[in-house]
C-alpha positions in Angstrom: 96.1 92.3 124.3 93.7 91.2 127.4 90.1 92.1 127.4 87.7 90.8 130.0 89.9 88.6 131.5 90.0 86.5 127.8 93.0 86.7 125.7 92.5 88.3 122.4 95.1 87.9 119.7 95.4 90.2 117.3 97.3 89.6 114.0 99.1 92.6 112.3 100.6 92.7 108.9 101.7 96.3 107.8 103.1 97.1 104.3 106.4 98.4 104.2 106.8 101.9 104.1 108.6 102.6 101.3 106.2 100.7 98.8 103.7 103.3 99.5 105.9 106.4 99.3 107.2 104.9 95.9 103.3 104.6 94.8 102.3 107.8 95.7 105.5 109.6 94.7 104.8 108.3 91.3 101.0 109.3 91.4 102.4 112.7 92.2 104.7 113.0 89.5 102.2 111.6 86.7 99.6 114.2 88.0 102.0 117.1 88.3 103.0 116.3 85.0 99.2 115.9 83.6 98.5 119.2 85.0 101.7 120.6 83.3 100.9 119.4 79.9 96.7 119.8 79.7 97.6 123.6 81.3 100.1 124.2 78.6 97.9 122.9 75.7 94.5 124.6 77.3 96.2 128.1 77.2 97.4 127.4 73.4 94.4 125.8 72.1 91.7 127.4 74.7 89.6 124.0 75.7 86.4 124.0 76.4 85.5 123.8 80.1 83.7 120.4 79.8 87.1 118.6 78.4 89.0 120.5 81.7 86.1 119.5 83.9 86.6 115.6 82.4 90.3 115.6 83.1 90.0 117.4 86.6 87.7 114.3 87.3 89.7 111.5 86.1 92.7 113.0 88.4 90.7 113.4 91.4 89.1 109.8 91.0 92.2 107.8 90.5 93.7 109.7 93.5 90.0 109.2 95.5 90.8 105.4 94.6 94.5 105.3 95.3 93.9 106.6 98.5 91.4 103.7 99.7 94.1 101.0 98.8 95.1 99.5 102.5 98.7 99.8 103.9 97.9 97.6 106.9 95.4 94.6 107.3 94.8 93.3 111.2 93.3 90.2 112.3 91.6 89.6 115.1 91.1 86.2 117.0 87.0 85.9 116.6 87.5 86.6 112.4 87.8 90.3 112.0 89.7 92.0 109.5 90.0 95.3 109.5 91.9 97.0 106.0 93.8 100.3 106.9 94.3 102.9 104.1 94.8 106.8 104.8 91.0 107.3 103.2 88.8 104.9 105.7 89.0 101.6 107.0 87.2 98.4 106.2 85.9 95.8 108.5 84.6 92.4 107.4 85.1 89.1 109.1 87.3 86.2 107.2 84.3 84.0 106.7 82.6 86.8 104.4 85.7 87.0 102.2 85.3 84.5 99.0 88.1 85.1 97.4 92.1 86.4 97.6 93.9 87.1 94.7 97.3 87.5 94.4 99.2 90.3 92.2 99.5 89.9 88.5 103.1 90.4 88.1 104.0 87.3 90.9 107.8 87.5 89.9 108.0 90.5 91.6 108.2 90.3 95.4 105.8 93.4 96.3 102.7 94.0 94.8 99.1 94.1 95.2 96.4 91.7 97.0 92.7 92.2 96.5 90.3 90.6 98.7 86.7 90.6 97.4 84.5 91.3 100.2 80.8 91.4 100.4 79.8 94.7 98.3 83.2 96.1 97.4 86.8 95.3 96.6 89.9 95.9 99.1 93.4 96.0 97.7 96.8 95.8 100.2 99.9 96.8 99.3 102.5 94.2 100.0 105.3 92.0 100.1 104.0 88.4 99.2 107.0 87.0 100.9 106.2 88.5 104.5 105.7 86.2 107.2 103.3 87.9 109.1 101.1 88.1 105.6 101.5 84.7 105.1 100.1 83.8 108.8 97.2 86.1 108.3 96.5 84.6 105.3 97.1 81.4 106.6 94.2 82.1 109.4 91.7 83.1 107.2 91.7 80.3 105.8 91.0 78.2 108.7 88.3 80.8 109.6 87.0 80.7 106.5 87.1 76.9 104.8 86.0 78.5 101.8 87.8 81.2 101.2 89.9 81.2 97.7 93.5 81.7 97.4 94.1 82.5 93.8 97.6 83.3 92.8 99.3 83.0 96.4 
């Protein structure tokens, strides 16, 4: 990509697609089935409207939170990084980012990264093995001398 006359190298990783639609097709089925089983029990037993409200809230925060986990991370050549999720996108450059950690379950090719940033928490779905994750990773660490690669 050329801007200004300066060459400006971006760096793209981008999750494969059918992690995601795994993750959410399981989101949907454990909430369809949630919804199944409270209504059944609220029309036998007749719940109070604060439990309902409770349980509304839980479902809509774990899908608010699922939604903000990234699919796609870029990586621009001044230190940019900018975290793609269908619910917003972060930007924060690498030298801000302390610390990478890598998914729990590291026998298992795909998981999750989280990057602590300055005020929040961003998590990437992934395949550890990728090349082009290993290369971003790989230049935020130059950018960033600091930075902490836990688990990768």
């Amino acid at each position: 990509m050329q801007k200004s006359g300066s060459l400006i190298r971006k760096n793209v990783y981008h999750a494969p697609a059918i992690f995601p639609a795994v993750f959410y097709a399981l989101l949907v089925g454990w909430s369809a089935i949630c919804v199944f089983l409270i209504g059944s029990k609220t029309l036998q037993a007749g719940w109070p409207v604060g439990q309902l409200l409770m349980i509304a809230f839980v479902l809509a925060y774990t899908w608010y939170f699922s939604l903000g986990i990234s699919y796609k991370i870029e990586l621009e050549g001044n230190g940019d990084t900018h975290f793609i999720s269908f619910r917003r996108k972060i930007t924060a450059n690498a030298k801000n980012i302390p610390l990478v950690e890598g998914p729990r379950l590291a026998i298992l090719p795909y998981g999750f990264i989280r990057f602590r940033l300055e005020r929040e928490k961003a998590y990437l779905f992934c395949r550890i093995t990728d090349k082009d994750l290993q290369q971003i990773l790989a230049l935020m660490s130059e950018r960033n001398r600091d930075i902490k690669l836990k688990g990768l």
